[in-house]
N, C-alpha and C positions, 0 to 999 in steps of 0.2 A: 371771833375775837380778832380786832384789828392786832397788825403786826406790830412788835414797839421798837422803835428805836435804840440801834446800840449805842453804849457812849464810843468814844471816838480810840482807837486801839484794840476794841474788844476781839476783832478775827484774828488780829496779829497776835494777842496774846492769849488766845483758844488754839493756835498754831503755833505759838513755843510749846504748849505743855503736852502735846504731843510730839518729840521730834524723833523716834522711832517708827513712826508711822508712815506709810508710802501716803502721797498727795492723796492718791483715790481716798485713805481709806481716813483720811481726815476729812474730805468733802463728806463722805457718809456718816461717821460720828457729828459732823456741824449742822447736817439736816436732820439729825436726831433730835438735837438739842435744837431745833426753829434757828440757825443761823445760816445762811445763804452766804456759798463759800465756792468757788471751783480752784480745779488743778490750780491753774495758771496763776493766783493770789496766794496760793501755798507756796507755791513754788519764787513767787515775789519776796513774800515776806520771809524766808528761810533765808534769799539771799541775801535780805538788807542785812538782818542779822549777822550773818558773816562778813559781811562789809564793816559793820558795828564794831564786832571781835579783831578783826584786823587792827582798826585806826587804834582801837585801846590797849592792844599790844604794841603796839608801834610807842605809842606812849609813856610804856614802862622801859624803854630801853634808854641808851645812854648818848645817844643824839638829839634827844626830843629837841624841838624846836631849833634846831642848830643855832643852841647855848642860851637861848632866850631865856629859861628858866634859871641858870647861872647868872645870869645879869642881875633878875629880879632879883636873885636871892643874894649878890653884892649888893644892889642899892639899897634891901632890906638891912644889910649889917651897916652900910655908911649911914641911913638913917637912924638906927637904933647908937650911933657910936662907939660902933664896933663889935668884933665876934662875939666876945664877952658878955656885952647888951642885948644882943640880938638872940641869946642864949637864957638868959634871964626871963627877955620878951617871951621868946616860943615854951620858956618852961610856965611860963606863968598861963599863956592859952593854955595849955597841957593840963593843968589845975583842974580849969575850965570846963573842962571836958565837952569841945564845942564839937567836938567829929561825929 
């Protein structure tokens, strides 16, 4: 039986759902399951991950963008005509329930 094609992410996230696992012993679980995997791409993809986790912490904290997102959220209320508007605006998405 010819080999099929993974879609595109599949080792990386065959290699999140292991992350107690030493590299070795996820290359041997990935050739369980027909997926051709080594150290060296476990050990890639664990880092990008952490690189991931970094930027999105970095993001919740209270310099993000140095204030860029205070700007947008002033020209949000000068467009809406004020805090008052702009308060109405975001209760009314909120309604919405667009999240």
């Amino acid at each position: 039986m010819p080999a099929t094609k993974l879609k595109r992410g599949a080792k990386s996230a065959f290699i999140r759902k292991h992350p107690g696992k030493s590299a070795s012993e996820v290359v041997e679980l990935a050739a369980r399951e027909g997926i051709k995997l080594n150290q060296q791409a476990v050990y890639n993809a664990r880092a990008a991950g952490k690189s991931e986790r970094k930027k999105s912490k970095k993001t919740m904290g209270h310099d993000v963008g140095h204030g860029e997102h205070l700007q947008i959220a002033v020209e949000f209320c000068r467009i809406n005509g004020g805090i008052a508007e702009a308060r109405k605006m975001l209760s009314l998405l909120e309604s919405l329930q667009l999240g």
